[in-house]
C-alpha positions in Angstrom: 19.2 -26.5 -8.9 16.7 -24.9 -7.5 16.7 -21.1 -6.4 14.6 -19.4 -3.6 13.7 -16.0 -3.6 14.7 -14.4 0.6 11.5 -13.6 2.6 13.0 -10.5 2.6 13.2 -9.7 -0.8 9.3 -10.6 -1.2 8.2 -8.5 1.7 10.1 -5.5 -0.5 8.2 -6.4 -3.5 4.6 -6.8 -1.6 5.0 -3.9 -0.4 6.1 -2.0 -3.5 3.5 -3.4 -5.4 0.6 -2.4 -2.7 2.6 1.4 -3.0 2.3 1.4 -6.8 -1.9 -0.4 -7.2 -3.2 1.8 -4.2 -1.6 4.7 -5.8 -2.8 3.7 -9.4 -6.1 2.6 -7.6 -7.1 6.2 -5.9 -5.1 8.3 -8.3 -7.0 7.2 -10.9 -10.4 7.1 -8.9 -9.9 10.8 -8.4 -9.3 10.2 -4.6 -5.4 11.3 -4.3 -2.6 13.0 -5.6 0.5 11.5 -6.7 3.2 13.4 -4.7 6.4 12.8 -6.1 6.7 14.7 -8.7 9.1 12.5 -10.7 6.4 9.7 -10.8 3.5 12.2 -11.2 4.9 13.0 -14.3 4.5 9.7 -15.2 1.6 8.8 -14.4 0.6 11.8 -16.6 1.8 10.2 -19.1 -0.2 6.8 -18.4 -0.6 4.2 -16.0 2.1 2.0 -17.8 4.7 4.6 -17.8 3.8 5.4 -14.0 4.1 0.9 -13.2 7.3 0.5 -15.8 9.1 3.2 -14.0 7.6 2.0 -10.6 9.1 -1.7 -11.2 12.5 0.2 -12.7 12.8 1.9 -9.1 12.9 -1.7 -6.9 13.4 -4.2 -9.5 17.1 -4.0 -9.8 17.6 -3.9 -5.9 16.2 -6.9 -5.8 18.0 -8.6 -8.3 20.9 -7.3 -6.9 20.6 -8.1 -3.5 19.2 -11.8 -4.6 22.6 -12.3 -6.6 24.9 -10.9 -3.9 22.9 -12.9 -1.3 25.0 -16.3 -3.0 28.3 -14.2 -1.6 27.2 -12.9 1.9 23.5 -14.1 2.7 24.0 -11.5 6.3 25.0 -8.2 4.5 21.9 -9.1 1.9 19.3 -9.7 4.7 20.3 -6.7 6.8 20.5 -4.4 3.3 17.7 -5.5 2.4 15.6 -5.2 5.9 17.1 -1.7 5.7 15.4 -1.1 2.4 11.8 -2.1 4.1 12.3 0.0 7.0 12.9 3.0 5.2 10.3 2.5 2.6 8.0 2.2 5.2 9.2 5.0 7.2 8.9 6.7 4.5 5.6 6.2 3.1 4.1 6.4 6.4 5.6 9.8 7.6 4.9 11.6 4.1 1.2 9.8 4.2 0.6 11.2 7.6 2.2 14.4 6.8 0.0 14.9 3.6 -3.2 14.4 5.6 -2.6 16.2 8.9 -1.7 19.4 7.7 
């Protein structure tokens, strides 16, 4: 039996993963800041502690949401889609926040 990963689910990873190699990517170039403290840390600690820690903080929601998707595929999606949207939010209000004032 095959099993197919939700569209959602690998738009939440993509987009995780561009978050964690552009931050690695200018952080490490010298070009930016890591602003979260908790992850700053980290990264102070080495770039494998900053991506294990990184893949801790969306790995499990996925999982999760990929099993409970078998029991109600709607509630998964729309978590899920939630999860994007704020991430997004997110990065995008604190990156324009960070360099406009």
């Amino acid at each position: 039996m095959k099993y197919r990963v939700s569209g959602e689910s690998i738009v939440l990873i993509l987009i995780c993963l561009a978050d964690m190699l552009s931050t690695l990517f200018f952080v490490l170039r010298g070009s930016a800041v890591e602003q979260n403290p908790i992850m700053a840390a980290c990264l102070r600690q080495g770039p494998w502690v900053f991506v294990l820690v990184k893949l801790a903080s969306f790995v499990p929601f996925v999982v999760a949401v990929e099993i409970y998707r078998k029991h109600n595929a709607a509630f998964a999606r729309r978590i899920c889609r939630t999860a994007i949207v704020l991430y997004v939010t997110t990065f995008t209000v604190l990156t324009v926040a960070l360099n406009m004032f």
